[in-house]
C-alpha angles and dihedrals in degrees: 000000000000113000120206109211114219112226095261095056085049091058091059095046081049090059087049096049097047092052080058098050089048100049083047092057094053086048095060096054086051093051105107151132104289100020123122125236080224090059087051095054091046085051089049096054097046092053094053104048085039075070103053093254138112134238102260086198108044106091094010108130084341101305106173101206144046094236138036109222118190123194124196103310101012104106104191142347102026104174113233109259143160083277111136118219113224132196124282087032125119121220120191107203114206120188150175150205146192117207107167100341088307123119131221110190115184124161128197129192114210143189112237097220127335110015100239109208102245084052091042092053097051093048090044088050093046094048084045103050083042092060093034082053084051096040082075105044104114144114116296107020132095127279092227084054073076097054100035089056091059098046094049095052097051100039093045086057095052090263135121142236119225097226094179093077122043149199111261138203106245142205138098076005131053086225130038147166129307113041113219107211115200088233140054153106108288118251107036132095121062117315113263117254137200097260098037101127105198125184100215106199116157118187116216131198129199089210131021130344104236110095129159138204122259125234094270083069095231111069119092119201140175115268082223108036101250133143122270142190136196122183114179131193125190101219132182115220107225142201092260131353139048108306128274104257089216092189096053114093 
């Protein structure tokens, strides 16, 4: 069931998902040759407490860590490690925060040391398909606009969309009705309502779309070893307007 959040329960997504724009951004300055992705979820627990919230993915199914931290190939939910970053890498960062039983959920992907140009493409497509999908989230229009948006632009550009994962509607709950896939037909799904709260995350390959978990159950990969990339936004869907993008700052 789809919930519709009031104003005053959006306000208080809005708190979760700025102490998560602002632990990303301090991510992403600590991202550098020689660091672990260990040090990076330390450094992500300790942001977010320092703001009076809680890790919304430490604990969650089991997850063992704050932060997901996924390196190259690895699409979503790598699992903090001693594993160094070096440079040339791309680490997406996915995080997530509890204010008043509420959840903020954001996701980055970043370059580890100079941005080459074939790395720099694919983060640069992937920002770009997440805010055409939101560009169409509004009152009035259909939930797969959103998917459709995504899709087109990255496989317009030779890329491809990771269909396994999916967007999510979020609240009292990480995940919520409705999914919100990165591919589909226009026009289907419900019709999109002022209080509707989504979490938009595609996922992008530079090479095919097929990709697999690993034996720790968590860490998605590409099937083919190429590069991918996941950026993530949680929007509110207003009366009139584009939506308020509750996890920009």
């Amino acid at each position: 069931m789809i919930i519709l959040k009031t104003p005053d329960e959006i306000e208080v997504m809005a708190q979760a998902s700025r102490v998560v724009a602002e632990t990303l951004q301090v991510l992403q300055k600590a991202v550098r040759p020689g660091i672990t992705t260990d040090e990076l979820d330390c450094l992500a627990e300790q942001e977010i407490r320092s703001r009076g919230a809680r890790p919304a993915f430490k604990g969650y199914r089991n997850y063992p860590k704050t932060l997901c931290a996924s390196v190259n190939e690895q699409v979503v939910h790598g699992i903090p490690s001693k594993r160094v970053l070096k440079d040339g890498d791309i680490i997406g960062l996915d995080l997530g925060a509890i204010v008043g039983g509420f959840y903020g959920d954001s996701a980055i992907t970043v370059a580890v040391g100079p941005m080459t140009g074939r790395n720099a493409r694919l983060i640069q497509v992937t920002e770009e398909a997440m805010y055409l999908g939101i560009k169409q989230a509004v009152v009035g229009h259909r939930l797969s606009d959103i998917s459709y948006a995504i899709q087109q632009h990255v496989e317009s550009l030779g890329y491809s969309v990771v269909t396994e994962f999916v967007g999510h509607g979020i609240g009292r709950q990480l995940h919520e009705e409705p999914q919100v896939p990165n591919y589909g037909k226009p026009g289907q799904g419900p019709r999109l309502q002022a209080g509707m709260v989504l979490a938009i995350e595609p996922m992008v390959n530079m090479g095919g779309s097929a990709v697999k978990v690993l034996e720790d159950r968590w860490t998605a990969v590409t099937v083919d070893g190429s590069l991918s990339a996941h950026f993530e936004h949680t929007i509110a869907i207003k009366p009139s307007g584009p939506p308020n993008i509750l996890s920009q700052l």
